[in-house]
VOGU-3710 file (C-alpha; in Angstrom, 3 decimals, decimal comma):
1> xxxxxxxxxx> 11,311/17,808/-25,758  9,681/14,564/-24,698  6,170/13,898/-26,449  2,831/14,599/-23,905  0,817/11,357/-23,233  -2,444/12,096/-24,540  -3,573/12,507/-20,836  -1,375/15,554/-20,438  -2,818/17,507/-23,025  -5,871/18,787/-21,626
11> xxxxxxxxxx> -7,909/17,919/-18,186  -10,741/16,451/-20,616  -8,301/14,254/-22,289  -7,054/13,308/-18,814  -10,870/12,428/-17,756  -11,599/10,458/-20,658  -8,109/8,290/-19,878  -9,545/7,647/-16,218  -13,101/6,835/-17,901  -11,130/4,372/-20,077
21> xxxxxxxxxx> -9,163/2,742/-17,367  -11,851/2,585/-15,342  -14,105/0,856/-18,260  -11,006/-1,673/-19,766  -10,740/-2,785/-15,727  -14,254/-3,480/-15,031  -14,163/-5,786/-18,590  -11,014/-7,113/-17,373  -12,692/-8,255/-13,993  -15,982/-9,410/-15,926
31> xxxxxxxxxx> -14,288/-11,594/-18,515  -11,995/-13,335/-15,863  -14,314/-13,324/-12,588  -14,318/-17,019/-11,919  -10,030/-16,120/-10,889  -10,809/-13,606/-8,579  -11,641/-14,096/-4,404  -15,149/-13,661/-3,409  -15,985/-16,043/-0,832  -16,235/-14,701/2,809
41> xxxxxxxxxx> -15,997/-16,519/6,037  -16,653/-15,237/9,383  -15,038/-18,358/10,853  -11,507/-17,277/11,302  -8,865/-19,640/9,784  -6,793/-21,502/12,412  -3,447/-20,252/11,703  -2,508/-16,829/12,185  0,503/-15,662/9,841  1,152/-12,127/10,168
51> xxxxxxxxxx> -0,789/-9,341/12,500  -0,114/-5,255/12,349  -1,900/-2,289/12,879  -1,847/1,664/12,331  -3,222/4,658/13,729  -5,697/6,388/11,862  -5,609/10,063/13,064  -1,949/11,077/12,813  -0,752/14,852/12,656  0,873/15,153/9,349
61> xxxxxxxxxx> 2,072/18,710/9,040  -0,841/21,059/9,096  -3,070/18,778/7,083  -6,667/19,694/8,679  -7,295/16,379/11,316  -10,699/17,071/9,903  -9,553/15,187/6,857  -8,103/12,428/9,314  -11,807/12,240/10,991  -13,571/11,887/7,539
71> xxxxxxxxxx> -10,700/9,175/7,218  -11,847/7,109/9,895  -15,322/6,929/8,698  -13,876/6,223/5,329  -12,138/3,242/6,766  -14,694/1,878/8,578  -16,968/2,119/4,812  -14,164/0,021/3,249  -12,177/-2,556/5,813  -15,490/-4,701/6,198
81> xxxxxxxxxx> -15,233/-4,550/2,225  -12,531/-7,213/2,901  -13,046/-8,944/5,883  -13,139/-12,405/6,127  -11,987/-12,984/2,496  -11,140/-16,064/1,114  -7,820/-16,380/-1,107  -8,170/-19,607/-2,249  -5,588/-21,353/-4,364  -5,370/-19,980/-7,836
91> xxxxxxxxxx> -7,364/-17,279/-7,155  -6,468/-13,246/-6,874  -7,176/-10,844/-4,797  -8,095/-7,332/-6,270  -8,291/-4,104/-3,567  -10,712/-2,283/-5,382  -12,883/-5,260/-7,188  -13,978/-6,006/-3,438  -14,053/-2,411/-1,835  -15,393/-0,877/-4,878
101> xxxxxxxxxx> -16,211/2,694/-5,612  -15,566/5,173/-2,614  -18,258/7,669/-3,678  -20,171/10,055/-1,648  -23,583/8,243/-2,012  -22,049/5,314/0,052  -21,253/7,411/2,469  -17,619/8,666/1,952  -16,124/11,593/2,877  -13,423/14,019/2,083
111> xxxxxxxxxx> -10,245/13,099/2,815  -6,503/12,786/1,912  -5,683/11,834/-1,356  -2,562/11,930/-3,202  -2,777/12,971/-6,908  0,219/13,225/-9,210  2,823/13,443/-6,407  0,833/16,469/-5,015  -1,326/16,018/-1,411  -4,863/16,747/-2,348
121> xxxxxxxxxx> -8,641/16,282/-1,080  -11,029/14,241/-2,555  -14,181/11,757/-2,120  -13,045/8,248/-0,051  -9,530/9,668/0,722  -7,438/7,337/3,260  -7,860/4,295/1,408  -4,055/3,822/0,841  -4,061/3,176/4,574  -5,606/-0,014/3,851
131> xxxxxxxxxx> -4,226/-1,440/0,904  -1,077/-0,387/2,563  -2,051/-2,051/5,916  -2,659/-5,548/3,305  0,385/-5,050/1,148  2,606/-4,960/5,106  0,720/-8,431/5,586  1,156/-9,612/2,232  5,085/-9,021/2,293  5,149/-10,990/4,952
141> xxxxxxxxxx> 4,125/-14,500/3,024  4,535/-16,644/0,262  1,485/-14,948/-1,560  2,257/-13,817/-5,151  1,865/-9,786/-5,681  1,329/-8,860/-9,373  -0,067/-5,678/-9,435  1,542/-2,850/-7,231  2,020/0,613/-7,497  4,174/2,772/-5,737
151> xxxxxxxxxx> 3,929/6,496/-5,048  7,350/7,371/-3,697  8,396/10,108/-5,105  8,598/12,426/-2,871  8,438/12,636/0,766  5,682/14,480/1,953  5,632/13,913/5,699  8,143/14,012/8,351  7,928/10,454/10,615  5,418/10,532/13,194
161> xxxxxxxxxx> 5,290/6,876/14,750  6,377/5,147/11,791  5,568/1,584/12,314  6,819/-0,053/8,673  9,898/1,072/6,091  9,183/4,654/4,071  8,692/3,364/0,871  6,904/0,265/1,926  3,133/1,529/0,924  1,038/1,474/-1,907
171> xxxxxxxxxx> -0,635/3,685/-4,153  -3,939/3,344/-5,720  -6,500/4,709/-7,508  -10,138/3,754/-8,916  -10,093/1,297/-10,719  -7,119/1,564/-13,406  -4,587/1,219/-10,129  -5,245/-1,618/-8,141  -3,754/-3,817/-5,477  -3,756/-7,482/-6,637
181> xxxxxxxxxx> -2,192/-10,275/-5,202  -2,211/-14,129/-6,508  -2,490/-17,848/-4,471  -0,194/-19,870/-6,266  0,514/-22,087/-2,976  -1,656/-25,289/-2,415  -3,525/-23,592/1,006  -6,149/-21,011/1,365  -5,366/-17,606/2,796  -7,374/-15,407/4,885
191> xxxxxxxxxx> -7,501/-11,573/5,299  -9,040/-10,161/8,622  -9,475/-6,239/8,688  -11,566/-3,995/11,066  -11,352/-0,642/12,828  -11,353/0,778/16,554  -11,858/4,037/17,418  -7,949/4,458/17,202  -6,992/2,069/14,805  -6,951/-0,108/11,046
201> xxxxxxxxxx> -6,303/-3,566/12,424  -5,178/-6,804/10,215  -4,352/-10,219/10,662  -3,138/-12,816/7,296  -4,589/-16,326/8,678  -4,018/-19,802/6,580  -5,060/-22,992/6,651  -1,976/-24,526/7,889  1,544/-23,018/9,793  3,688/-21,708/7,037
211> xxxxxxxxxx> 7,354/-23,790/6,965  9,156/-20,141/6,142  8,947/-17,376/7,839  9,399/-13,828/6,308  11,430/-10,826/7,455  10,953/-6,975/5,807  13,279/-4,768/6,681  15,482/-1,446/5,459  18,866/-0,624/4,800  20,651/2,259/3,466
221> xxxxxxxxxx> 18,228/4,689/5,795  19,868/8,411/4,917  18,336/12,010/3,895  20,974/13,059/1,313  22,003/16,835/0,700  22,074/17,500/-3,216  22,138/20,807/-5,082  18,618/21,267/-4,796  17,241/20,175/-1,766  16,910/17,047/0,386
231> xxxxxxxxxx> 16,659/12,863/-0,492  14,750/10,354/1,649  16,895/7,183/0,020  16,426/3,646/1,337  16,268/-0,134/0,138  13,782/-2,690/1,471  14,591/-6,163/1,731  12,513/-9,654/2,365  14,401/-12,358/3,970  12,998/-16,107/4,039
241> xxxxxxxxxx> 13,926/-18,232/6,989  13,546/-22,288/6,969  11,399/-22,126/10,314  13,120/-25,591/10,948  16,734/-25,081/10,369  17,013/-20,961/10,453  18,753/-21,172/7,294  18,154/-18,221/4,966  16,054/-19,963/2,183  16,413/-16,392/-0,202
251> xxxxxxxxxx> 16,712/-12,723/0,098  15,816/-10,115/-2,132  14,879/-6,595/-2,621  12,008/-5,574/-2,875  12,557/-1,626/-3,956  15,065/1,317/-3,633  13,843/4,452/-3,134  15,088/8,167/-3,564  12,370/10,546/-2,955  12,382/14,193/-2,470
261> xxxxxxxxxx> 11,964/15,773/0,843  8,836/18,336/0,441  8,416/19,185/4,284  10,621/21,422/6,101  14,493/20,828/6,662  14,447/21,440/10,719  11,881/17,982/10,879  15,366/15,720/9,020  17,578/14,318/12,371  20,710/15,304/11,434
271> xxxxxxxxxx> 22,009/12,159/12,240  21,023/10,739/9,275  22,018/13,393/6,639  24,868/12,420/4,459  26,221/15,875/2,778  27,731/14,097/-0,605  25,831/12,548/-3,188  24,497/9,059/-1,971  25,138/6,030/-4,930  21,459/5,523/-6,127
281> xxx> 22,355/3,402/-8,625  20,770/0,196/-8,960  22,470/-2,837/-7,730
//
């Protein structure tokens, strides 16, 4: 039997390991503050790199749109958290050092969380929408990510107006599971994020016009059958493109998933079921 983490072995013991996440991160950020972005500018930065949005209220099973109302408010707390930040060279960029705590004196609301795999509710939920709406930006430059987490498990929702790769997101949590992402290019980088009454919006700006350009994208898209139930398996892929020549500078991948399907089997297009065991292995 494998050995319980002392987390596991009783919900105290799992509140004092948040407590001490949460206290080793906020060290962590005080002893090395001078390498992480701060400065803000409302001037934008002349060159835009990369631009996406997403829809805030989406129908996601019977999840009570409620939740996806308190998300929107929850999202308009947070995204000026970030706008306008400067990435200069050298420096990182930490999701939750700038949006800080989500709590309920701020303003926050219940929302949709995720917590061990599991859909929950919870104070500031919907802030995976942004760090995922950043990490879609961030893929798409020469910007160095060095703290991600993923939460892809399991699948929990059928596609409604998927936009980006499943897989693609981000999972966080305060403090001990951040989004961080390092300069280590001789330009300054620029995030731009802001809500509409439908919508996160982002834009990556730089100083100068990148000479690559950067392509995400999926292959190996299939729900697999297996003894017990259904697979969401896929692989995501960056491809960088000499903007002068349109030779492919490098390609790599970026993750392979195989997550289990947790909503209903009618929502899977049956086009894209393979009934035998799908090679998950890594390449």
């Amino acid at each position: 039997m494998a050995r319980k983490l002392f987390c596991e072995l009783h919900p105290l013991a799992y509140k004092l390991a948040v407590i001490k996440g949460i206290l080793c991160r906020k060290i962590t950020w005080i002893k090395n503050s001078s390498q992480y972005a701060k400065t803000f500018s409302e001037d934008k930065l002349p060159q835009k790199i990369y631009t996406h949005s997403s829809l805030i209220r989406r129908k996601l099973g019977d999840v009570d749109m409620r939740l996806q109302n308190n998300k929107a408010i929850n999202l308009s707390l947070a995204a000026p958290k970030i706008n306008g930040v400067l990435i200069q060279p050298g420096e990182t960029f930490s999701f939750w050092r700038l949006v800080g705590n989500c709590s309920e004196k701020k303003g926050y609301k219940e929302g949709l969380v995720i917590k061990s795999g599991k859909i929950s509710q919870g104070i500031g939920g919907g802030m995976c929408q942004l760090s995922n709406l950043v990490h879609w930006m961030i893929l798409h430059s020469p910007l160095t990510i060095v703290e991600h987490h993923h939460h892809n498990q399991i699948d929990m929702f059928p596609d409604f107006g998927r936009q980006v790769p499943f897989g693609s997101g981000t999972s966080i949590m305060y403090n001990y599971l951040d989004y961080q992402v390092k300069n280590e290019t001789d330009q300054t980088f620029q995030l731009i994020v802001y809500t509409t009454d439908t919508h996160l919006c982002g834009e990556l700006r730089s100083e100068r016009e990148l000479s690559h350009s950067y392509h995400v994208y999926e292959e190996n898209s299939w729900f697999v059958k297996e003894p017990d139930g259904y697979y969401r398996t896929n692989e995501i892929y960056v491809k960088i493109v000499n903007k002068t020549t349109g030779d492919v500078i490098a390609r790599h991948r970026i993750i392979k998933n195989y997550s289990k399907v947790v909503y209903d089997a009618e929502f899977i297009p049956l086009d894209r079921i393979k009934e035998k065991n799908y090679n998950v292995s890594e390449a």
